[in-house]
N, CA and C atoms of all chains as a GROMACS GRO file, in nm:
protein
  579
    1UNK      N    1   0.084  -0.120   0.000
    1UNK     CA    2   0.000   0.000   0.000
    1UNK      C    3   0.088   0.124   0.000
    2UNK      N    4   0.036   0.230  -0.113
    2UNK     CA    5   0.144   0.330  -0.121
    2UNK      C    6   0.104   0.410   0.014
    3UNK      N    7   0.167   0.484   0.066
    3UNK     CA    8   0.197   0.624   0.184
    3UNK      C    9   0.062   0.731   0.158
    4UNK      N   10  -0.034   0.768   0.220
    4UNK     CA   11  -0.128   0.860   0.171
    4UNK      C   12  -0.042   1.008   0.189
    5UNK      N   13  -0.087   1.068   0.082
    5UNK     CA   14  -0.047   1.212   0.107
    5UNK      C   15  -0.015   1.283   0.208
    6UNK      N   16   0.045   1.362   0.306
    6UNK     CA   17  -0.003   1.424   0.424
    6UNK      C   18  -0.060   1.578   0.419
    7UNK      N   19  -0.125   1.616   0.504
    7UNK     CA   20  -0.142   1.761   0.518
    7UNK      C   21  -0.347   1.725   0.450
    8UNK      N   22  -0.367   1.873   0.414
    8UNK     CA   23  -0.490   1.896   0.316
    8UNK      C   24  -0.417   2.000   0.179
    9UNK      N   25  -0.515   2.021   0.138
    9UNK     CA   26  -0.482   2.104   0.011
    9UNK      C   27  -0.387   2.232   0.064
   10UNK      N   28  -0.272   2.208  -0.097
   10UNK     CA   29  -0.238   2.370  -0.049
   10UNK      C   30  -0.296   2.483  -0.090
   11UNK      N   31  -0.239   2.634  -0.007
   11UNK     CA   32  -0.319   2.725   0.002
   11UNK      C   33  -0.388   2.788  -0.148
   12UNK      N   34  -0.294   2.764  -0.231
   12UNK     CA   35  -0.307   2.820  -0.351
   12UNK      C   36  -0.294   2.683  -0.476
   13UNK      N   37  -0.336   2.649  -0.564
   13UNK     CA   38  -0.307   2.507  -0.638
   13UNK      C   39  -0.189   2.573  -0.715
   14UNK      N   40  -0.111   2.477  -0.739
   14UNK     CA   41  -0.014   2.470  -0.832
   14UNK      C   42  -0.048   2.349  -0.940
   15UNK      N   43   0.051   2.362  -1.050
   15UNK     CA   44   0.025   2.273  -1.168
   15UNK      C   45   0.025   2.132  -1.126
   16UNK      N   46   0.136   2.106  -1.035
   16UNK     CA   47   0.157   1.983  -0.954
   16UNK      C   48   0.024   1.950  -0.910
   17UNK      N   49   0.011   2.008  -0.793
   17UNK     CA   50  -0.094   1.928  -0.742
   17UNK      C   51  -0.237   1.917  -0.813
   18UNK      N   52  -0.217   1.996  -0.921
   18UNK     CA   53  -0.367   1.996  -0.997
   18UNK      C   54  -0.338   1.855  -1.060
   19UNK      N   55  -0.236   1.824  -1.106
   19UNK     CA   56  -0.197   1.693  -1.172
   19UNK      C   57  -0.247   1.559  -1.091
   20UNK      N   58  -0.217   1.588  -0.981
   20UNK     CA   59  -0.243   1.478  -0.822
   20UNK      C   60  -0.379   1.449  -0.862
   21UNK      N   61  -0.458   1.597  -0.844
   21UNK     CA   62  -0.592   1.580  -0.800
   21UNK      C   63  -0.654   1.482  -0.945
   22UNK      N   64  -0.606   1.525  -1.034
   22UNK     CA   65  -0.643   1.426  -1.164
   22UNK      C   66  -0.637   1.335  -1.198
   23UNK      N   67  -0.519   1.288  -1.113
   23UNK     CA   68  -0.437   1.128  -1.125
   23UNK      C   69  -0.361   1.164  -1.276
   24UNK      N   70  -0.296   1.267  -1.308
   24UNK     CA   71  -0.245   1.279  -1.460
   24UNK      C   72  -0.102   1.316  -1.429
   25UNK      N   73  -0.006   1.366  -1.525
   25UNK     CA   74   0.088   1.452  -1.572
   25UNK      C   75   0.102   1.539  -1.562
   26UNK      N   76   0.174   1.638  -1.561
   26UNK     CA   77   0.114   1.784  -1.545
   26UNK      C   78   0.136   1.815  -1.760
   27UNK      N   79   0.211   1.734  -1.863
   27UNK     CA   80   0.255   1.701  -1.965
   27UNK      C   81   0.106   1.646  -1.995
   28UNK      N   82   0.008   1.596  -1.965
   28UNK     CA   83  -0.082   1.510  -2.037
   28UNK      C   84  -0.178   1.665  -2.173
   29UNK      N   85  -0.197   1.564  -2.272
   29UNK     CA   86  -0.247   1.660  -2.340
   29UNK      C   87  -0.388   1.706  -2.318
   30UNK      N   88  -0.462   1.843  -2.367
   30UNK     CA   89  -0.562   1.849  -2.311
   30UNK      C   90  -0.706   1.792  -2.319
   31UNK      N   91  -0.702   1.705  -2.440
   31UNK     CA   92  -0.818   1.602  -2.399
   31UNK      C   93  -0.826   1.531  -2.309
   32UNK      N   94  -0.705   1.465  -2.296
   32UNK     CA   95  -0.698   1.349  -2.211
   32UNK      C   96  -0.702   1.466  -2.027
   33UNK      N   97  -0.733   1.602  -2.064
   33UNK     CA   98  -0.695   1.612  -1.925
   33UNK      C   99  -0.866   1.636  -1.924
   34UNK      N  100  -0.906   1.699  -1.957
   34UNK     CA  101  -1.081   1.649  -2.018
   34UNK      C  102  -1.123   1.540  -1.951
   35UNK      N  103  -1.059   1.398  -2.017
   35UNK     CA  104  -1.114   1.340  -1.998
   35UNK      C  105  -1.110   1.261  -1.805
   36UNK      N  106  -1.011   1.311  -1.785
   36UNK     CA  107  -0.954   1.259  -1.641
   36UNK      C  108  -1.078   1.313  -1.584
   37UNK      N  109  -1.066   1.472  -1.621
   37UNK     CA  110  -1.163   1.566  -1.538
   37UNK      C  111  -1.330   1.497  -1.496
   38UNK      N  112  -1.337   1.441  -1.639
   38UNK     CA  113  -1.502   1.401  -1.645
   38UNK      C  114  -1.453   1.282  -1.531
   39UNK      N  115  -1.391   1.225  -1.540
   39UNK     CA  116  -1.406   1.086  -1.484
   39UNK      C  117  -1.424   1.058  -1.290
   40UNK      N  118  -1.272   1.202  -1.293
   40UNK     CA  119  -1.269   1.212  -1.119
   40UNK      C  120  -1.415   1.256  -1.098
   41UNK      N  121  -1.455   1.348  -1.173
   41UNK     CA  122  -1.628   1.442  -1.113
   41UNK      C  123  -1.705   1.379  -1.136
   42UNK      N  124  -1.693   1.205  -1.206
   42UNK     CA  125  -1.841   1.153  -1.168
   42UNK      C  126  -1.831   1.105  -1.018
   43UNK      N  127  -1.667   1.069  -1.015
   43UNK     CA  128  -1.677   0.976  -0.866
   43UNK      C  129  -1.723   1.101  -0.734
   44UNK      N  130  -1.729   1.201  -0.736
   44UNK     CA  131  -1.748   1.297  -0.653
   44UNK      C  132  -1.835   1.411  -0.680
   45UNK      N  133  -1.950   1.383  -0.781
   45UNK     CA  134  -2.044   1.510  -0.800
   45UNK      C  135  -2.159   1.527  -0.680
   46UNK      N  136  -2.142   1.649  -0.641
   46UNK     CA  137  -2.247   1.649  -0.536
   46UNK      C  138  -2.368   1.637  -0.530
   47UNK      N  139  -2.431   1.593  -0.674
   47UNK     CA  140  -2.577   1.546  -0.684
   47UNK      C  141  -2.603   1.366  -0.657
   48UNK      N  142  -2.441   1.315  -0.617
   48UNK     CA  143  -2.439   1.172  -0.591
   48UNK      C  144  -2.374   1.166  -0.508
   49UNK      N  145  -2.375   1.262  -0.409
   49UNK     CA  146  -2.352   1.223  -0.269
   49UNK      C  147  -2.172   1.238  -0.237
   50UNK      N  148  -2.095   1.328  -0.369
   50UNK     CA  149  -1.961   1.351  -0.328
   50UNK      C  150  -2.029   1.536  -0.240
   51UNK      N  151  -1.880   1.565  -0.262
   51UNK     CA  152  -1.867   1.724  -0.150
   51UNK      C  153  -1.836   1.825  -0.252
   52UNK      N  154  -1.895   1.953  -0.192
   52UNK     CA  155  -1.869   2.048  -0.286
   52UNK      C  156  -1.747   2.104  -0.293
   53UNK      N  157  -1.672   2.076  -0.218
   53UNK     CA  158  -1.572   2.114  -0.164
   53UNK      C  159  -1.434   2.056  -0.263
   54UNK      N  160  -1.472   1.892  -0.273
   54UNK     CA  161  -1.400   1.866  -0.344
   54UNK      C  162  -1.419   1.892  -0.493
   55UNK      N  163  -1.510   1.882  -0.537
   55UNK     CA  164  -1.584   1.922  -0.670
   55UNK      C  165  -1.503   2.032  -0.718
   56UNK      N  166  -1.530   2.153  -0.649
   56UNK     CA  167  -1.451   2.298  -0.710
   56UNK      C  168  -1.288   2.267  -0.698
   57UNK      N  169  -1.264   2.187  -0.602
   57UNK     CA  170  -1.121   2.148  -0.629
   57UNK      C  171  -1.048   2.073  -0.756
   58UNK      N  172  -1.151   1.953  -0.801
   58UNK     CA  173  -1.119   1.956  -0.921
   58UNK      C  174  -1.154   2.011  -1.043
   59UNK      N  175  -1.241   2.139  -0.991
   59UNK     CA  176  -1.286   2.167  -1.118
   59UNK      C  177  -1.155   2.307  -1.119
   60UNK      N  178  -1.119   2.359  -1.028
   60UNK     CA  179  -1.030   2.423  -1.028
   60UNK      C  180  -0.851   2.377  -1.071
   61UNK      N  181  -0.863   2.221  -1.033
   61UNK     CA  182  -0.752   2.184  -1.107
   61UNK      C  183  -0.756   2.167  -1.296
   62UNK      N  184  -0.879   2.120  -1.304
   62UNK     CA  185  -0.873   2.143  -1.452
   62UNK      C  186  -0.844   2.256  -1.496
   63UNK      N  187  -0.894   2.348  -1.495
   63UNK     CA  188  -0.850   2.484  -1.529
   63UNK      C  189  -0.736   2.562  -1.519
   64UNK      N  190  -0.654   2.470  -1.414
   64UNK     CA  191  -0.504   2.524  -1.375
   64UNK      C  192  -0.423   2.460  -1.504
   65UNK      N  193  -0.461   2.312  -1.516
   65UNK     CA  194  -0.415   2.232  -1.605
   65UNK      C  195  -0.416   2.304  -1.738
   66UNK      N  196  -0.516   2.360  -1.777
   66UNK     CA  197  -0.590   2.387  -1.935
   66UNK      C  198  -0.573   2.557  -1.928
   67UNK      N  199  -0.466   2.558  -1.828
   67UNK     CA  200  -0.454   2.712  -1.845
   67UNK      C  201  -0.466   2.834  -1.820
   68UNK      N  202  -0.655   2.803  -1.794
   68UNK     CA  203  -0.776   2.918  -1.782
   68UNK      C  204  -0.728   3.019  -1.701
   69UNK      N  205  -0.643   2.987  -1.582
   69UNK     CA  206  -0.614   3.084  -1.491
   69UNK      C  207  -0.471   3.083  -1.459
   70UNK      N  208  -0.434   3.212  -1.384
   70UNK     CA  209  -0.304   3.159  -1.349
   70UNK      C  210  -0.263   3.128  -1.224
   71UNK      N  211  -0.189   3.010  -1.201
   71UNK     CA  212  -0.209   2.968  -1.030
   71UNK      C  213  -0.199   3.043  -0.932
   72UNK      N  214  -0.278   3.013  -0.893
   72UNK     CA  215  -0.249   3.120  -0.757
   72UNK      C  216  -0.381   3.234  -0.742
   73UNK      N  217  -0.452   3.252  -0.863
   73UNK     CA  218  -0.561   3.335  -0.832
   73UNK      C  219  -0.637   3.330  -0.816
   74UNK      N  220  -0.680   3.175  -0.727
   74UNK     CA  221  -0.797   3.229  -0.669
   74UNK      C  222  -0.857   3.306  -0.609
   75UNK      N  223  -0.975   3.347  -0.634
   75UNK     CA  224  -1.068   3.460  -0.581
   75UNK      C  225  -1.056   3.440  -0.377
   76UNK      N  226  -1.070   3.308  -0.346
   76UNK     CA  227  -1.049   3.289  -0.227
   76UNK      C  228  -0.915   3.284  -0.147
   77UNK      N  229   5.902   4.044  -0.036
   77UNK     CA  230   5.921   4.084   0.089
   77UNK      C  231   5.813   4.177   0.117
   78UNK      N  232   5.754   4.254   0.005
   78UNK     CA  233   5.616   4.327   0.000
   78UNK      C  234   5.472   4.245   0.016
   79UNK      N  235   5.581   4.119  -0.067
   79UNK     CA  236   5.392   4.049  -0.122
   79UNK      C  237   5.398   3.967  -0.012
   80UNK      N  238   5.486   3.950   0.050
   80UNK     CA  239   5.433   3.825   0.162
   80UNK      C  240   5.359   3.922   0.302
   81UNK      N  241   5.401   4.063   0.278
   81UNK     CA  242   5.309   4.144   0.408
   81UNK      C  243   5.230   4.159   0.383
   82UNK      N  244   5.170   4.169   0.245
   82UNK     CA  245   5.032   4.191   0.186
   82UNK      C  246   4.968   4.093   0.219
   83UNK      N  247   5.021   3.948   0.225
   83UNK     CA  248   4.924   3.850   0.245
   83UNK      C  249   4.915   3.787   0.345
   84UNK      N  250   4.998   3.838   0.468
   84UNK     CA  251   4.992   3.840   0.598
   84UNK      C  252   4.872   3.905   0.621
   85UNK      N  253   4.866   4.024   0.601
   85UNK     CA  254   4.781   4.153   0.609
   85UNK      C  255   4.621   4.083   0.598
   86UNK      N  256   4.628   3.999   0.387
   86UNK     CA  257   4.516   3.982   0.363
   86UNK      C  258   4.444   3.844   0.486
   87UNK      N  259   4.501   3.779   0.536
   87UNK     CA  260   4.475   3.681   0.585
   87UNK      C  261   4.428   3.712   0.738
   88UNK      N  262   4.484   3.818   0.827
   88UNK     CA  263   4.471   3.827   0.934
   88UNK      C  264   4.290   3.890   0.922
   89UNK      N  265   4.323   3.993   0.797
   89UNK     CA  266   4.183   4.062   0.771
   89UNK      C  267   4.085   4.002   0.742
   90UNK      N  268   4.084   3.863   0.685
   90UNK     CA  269   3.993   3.790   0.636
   90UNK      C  270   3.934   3.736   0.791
   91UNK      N  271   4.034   3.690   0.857
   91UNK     CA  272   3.998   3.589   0.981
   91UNK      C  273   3.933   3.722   1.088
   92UNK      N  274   3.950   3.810   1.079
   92UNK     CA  275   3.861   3.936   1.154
   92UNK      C  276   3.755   3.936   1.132
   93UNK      N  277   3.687   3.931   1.020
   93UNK     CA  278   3.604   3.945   0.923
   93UNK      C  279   3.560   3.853   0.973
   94UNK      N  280   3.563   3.710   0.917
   94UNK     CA  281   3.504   3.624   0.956
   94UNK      C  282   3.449   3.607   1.128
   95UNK      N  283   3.567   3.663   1.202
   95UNK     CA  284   3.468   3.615   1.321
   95UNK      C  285   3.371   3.746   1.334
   96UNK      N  286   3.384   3.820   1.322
   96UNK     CA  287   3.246   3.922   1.295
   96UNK      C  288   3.130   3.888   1.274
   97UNK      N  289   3.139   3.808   1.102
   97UNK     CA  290   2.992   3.755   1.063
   97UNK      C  291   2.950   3.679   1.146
   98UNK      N  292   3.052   3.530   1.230
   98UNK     CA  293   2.988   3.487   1.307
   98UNK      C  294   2.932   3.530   1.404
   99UNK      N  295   2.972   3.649   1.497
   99UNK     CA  296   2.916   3.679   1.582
   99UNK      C  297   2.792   3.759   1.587
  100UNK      N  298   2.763   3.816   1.446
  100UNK     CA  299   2.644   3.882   1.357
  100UNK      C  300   2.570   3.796   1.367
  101UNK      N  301   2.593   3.653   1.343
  101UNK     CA  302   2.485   3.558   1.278
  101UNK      C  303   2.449   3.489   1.433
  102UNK      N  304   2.513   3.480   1.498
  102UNK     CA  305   2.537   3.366   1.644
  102UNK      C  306   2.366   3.496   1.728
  103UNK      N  307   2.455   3.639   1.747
  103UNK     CA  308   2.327   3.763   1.777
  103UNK      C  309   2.218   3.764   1.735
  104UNK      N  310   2.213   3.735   1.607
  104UNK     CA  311   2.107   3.733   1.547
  104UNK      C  312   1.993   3.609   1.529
  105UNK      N  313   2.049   3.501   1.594
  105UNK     CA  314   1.981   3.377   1.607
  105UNK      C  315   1.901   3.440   1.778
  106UNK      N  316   2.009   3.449   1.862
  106UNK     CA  317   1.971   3.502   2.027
  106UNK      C  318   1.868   3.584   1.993
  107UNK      N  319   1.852   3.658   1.929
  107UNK     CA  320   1.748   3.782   1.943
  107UNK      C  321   1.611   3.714   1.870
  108UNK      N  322   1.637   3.629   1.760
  108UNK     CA  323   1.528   3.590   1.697
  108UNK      C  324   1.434   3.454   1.804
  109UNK      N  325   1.548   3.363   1.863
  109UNK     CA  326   1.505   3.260   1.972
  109UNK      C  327   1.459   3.388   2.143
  110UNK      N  328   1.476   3.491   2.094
  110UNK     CA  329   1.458   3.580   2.262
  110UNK      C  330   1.303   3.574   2.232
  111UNK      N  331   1.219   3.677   2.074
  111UNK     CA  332   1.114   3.716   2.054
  111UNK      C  333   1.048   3.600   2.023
  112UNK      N  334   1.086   3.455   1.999
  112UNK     CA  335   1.004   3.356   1.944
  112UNK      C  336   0.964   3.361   1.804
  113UNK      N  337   1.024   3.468   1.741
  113UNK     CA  338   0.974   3.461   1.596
  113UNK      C  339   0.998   3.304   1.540
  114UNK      N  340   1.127   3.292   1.574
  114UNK     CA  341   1.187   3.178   1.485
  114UNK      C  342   1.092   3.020   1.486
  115UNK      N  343   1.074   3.038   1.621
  115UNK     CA  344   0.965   2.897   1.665
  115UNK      C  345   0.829   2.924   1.573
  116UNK      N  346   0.812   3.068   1.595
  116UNK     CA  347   0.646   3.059   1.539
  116UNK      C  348   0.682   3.070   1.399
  117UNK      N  349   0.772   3.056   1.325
  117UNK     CA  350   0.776   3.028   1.153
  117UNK      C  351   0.772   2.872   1.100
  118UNK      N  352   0.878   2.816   1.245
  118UNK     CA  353   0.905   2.679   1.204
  118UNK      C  354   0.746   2.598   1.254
  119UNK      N  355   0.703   2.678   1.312
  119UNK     CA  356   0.544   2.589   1.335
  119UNK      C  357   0.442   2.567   1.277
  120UNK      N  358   0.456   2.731   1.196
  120UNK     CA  359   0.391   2.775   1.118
  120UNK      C  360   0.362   2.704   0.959
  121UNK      N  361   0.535   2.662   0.968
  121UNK     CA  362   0.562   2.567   0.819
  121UNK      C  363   0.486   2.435   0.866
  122UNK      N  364   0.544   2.393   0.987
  122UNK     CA  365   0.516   2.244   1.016
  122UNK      C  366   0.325   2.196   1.063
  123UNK      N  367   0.313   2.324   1.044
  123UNK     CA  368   0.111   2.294   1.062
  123UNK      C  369   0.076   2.299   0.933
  124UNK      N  370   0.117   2.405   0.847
  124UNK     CA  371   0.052   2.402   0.754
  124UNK      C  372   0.084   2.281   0.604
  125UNK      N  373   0.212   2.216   0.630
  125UNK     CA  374   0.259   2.128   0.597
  125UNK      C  375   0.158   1.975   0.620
  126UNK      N  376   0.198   1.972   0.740
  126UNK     CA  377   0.175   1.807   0.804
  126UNK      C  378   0.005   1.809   0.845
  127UNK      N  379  -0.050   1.902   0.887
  127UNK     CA  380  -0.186   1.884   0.936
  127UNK      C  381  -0.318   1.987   0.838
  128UNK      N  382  -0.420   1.890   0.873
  128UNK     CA  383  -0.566   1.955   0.815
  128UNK      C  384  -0.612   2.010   0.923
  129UNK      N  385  -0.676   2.122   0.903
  129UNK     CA  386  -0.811   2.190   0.975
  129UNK      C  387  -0.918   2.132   1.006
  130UNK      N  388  -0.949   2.131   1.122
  130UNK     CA  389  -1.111   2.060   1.125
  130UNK      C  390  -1.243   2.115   1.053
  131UNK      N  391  -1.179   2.234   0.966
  131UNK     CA  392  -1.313   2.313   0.903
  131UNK      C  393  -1.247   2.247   0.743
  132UNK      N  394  -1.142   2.208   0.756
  132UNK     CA  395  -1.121   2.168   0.597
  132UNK      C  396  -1.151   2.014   0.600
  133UNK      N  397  -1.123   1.957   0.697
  133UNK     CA  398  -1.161   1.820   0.725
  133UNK      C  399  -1.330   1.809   0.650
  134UNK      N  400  -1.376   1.898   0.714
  134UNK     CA  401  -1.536   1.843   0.710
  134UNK      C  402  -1.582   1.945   0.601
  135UNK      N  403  -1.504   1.999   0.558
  135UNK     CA  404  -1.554   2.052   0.366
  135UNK      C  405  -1.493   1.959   0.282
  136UNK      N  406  -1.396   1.836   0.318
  136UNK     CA  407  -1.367   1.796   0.216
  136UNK      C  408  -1.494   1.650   0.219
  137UNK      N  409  -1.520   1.597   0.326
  137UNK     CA  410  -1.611   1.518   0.355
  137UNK      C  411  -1.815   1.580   0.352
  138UNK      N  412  -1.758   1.720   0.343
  138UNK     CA  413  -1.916   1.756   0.317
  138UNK      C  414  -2.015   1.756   0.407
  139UNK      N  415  -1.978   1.769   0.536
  139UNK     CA  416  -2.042   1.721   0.672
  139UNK      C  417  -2.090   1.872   0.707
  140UNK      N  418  -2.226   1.896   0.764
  140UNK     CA  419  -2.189   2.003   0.847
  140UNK      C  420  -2.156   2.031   1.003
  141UNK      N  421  -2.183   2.111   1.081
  141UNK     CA  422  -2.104   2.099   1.191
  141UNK      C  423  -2.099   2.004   1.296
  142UNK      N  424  -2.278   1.964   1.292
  142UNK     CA  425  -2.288   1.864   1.388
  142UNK      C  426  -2.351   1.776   1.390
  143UNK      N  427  -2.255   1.712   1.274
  143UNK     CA  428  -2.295   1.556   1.152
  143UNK      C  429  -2.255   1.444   1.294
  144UNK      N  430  -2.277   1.331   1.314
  144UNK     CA  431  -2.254   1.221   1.404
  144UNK      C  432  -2.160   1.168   1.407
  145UNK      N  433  -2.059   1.076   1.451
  145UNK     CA  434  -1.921   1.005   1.374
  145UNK      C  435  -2.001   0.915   1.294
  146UNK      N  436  -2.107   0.829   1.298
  146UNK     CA  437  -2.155   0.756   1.174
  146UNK      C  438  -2.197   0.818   1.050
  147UNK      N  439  -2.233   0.915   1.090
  147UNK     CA  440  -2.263   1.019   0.942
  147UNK      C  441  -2.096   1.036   0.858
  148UNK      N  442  -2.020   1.097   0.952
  148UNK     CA  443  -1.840   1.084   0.937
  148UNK      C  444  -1.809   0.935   0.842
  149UNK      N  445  -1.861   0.885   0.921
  149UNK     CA  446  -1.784   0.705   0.861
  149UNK      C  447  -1.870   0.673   0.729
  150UNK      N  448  -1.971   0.699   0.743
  150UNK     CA  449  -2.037   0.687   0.604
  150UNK      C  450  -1.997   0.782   0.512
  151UNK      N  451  -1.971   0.846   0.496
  151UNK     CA  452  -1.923   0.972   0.396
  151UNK      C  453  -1.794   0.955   0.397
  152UNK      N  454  -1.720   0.871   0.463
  152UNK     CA  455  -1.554   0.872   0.470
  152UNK      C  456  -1.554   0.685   0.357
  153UNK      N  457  -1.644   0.620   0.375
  153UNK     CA  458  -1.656   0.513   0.292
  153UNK      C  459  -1.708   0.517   0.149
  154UNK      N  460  -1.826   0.596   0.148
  154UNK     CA  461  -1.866   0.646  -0.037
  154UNK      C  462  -1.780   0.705  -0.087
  155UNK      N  463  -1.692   0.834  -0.046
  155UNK     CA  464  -1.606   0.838  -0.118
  155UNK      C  465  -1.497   0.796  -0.125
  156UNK      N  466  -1.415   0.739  -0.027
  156UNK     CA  467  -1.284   0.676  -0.019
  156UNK      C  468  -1.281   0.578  -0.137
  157UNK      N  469  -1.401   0.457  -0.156
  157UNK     CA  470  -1.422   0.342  -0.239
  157UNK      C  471  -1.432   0.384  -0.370
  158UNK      N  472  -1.535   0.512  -0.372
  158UNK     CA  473  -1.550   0.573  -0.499
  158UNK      C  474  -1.381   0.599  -0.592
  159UNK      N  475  -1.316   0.701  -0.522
  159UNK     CA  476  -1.209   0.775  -0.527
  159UNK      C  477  -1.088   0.634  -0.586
  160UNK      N  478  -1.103   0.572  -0.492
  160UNK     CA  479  -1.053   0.457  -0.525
  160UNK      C  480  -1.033   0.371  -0.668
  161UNK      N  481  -1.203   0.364  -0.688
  161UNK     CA  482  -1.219   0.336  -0.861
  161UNK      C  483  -1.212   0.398  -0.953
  162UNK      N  484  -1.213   0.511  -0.960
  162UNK     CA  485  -1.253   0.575  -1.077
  162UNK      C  486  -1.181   0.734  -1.022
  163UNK      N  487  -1.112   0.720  -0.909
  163UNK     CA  488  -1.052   0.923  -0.875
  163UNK      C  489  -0.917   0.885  -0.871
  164UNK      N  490  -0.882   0.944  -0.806
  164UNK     CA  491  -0.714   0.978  -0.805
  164UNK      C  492  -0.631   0.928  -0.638
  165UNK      N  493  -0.564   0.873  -0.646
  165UNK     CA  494  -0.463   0.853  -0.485
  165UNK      C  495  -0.486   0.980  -0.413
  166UNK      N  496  -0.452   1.090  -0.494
  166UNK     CA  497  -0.429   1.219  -0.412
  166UNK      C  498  -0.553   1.254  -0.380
  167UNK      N  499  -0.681   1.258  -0.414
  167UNK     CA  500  -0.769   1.298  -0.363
  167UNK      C  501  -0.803   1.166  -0.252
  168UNK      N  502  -0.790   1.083  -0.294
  168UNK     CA  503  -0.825   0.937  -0.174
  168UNK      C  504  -0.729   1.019  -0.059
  169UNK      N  505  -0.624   1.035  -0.036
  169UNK     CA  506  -0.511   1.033   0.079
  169UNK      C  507  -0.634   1.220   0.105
  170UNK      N  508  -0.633   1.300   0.084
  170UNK     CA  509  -0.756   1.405   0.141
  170UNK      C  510  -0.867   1.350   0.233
  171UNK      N  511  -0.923   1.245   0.145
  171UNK     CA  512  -1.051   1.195   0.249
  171UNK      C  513  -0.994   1.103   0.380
  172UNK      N  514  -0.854   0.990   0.336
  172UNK     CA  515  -0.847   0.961   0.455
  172UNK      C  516  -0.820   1.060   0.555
  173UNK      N  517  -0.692   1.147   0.550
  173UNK     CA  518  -0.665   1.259   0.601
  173UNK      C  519  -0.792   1.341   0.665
  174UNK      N  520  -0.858   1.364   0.595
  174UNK     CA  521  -0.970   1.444   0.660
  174UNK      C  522  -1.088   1.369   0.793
  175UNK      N  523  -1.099   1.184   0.739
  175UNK     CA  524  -1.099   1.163   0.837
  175UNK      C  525  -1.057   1.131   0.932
  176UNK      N  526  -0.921   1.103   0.928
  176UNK     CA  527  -0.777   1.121   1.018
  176UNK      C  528  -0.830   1.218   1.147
  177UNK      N  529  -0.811   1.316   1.091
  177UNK     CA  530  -0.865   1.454   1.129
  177UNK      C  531  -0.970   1.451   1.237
  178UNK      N  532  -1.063   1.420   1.207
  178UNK     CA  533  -1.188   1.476   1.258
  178UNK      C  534  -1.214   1.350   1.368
  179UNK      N  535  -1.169   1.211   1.372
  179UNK     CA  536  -1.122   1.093   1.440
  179UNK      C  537  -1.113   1.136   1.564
  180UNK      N  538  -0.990   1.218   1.590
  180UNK     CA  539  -0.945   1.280   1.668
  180UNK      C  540  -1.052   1.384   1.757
  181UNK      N  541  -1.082   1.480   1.678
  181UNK     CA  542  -1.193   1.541   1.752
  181UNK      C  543  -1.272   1.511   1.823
  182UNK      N  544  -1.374   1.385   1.731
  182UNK     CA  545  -1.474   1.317   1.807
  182UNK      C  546  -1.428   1.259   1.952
  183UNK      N  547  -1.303   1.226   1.869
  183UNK     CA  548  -1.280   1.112   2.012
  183UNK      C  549  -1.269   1.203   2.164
  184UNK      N  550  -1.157   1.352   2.132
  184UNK     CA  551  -1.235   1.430   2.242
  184UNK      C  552  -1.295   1.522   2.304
  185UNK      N  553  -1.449   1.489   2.208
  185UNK     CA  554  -1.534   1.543   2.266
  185UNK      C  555  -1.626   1.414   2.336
  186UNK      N  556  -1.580   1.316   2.348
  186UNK     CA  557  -1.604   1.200   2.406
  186UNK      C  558  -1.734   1.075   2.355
  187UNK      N  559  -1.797   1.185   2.233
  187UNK     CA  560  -1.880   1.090   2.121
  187UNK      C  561  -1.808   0.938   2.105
  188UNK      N  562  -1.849   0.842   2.140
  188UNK     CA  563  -1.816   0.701   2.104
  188UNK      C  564  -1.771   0.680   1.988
  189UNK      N  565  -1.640   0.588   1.945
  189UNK     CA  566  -1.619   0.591   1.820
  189UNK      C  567  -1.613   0.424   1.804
  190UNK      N  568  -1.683   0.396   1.901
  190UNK     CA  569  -1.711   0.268   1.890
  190UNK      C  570  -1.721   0.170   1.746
  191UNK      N  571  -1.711   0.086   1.717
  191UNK     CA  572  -1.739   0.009   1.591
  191UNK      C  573  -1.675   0.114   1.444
  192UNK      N  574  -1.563   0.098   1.514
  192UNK     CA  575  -1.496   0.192   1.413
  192UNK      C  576  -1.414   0.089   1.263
  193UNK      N  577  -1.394  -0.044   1.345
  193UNK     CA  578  -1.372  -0.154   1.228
  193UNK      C  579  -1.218  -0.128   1.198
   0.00000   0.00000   0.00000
């Protein structure tokens, strides 16, 4: 059994850990990061009983991944 | 007969020098261990590093404040199993972590954590 992570999320996402949260590369191309995306958010959409909490986390790692923003700016 | 006083000179000056900085740097540790800054940085790293929040614990599990430990254990099993199949290690090691976390709490506020398995 591998070592679980320690700590919780860091304060701000980086490319790294957006990669974690995907199970990807931070190199994977952007379909395939698409497609990770769809896959982690079925196992955790909050209309099936995942958290919202985690939800915006990966929906915020996709977007770190694909660009949209630049790390570190979240609004929060 | 010049250059060897010069480098008498340069050498004595260097070793002056040097114990200076040390004693700059040796002061400057005393003053930082006097105010406690230094402790409250290295704690500062080592909390925010090694440990979760009990308010991040239970946003990552989705609980609100005064969910049951079985409500905890059930929401720490749908998604752990989920996460498992079809999510990522790194988000699995969050939920254990988070209920790592909150384990602790319950236990003292003296809620039974009985049949914990």
């Amino acid at each position: 059994m591998r070592r679980f992570y320690e700590g919780g999320f860091q304060p701000s996402m980086t490319r790294r850990e957006a990669a974690l949260i995907l199970g990807i590369r931070e190199s994977t191309p952007a379909d395939k990061v698409r497609e990770a995306h769809r896959k982690v958010m079925v196992a955790n959409h909050p209309d099936a009983g995942g958290s919202h909490y985690l939800a915006s986390k990966i929906n915020e790692a996709k977007d770190v991944l694909l660009g949209k923003t630049k790390s570190g700016g979240s609004a929060f | 007969m010049a250059a060897k006083l010069i480098a008498n000179l340069l050498i004595m000056g260097s070793g002056i020098l040097g114990r200076a900085v040390l004693q700059a740097y040796r002061k400057a540790l005393e003053n930082a261990n006097k105010t406690g800054v230094a402790q409250e940085t290295l704690q500062n790293i080592r909390r925010a590093g090694r440990t979760m929040t009990e308010q991040e614990a239970r946003q990552i599990l989705g609980l609100h404040e005064n969910a049951s430990w079985e409500e905890v254990l059930q929401k720490y099993d749908t998604l752990f199993e989920r996460n498992g199949k079809m999510g990522s290690f790194y988000l699995q090691s969050k939920i254990h972590r988070a209920k790592e976390c909150l384990e602790t709490v319950y236990q003292k506020n003296g809620e039974g954590t009985q049949g914990t398995g």
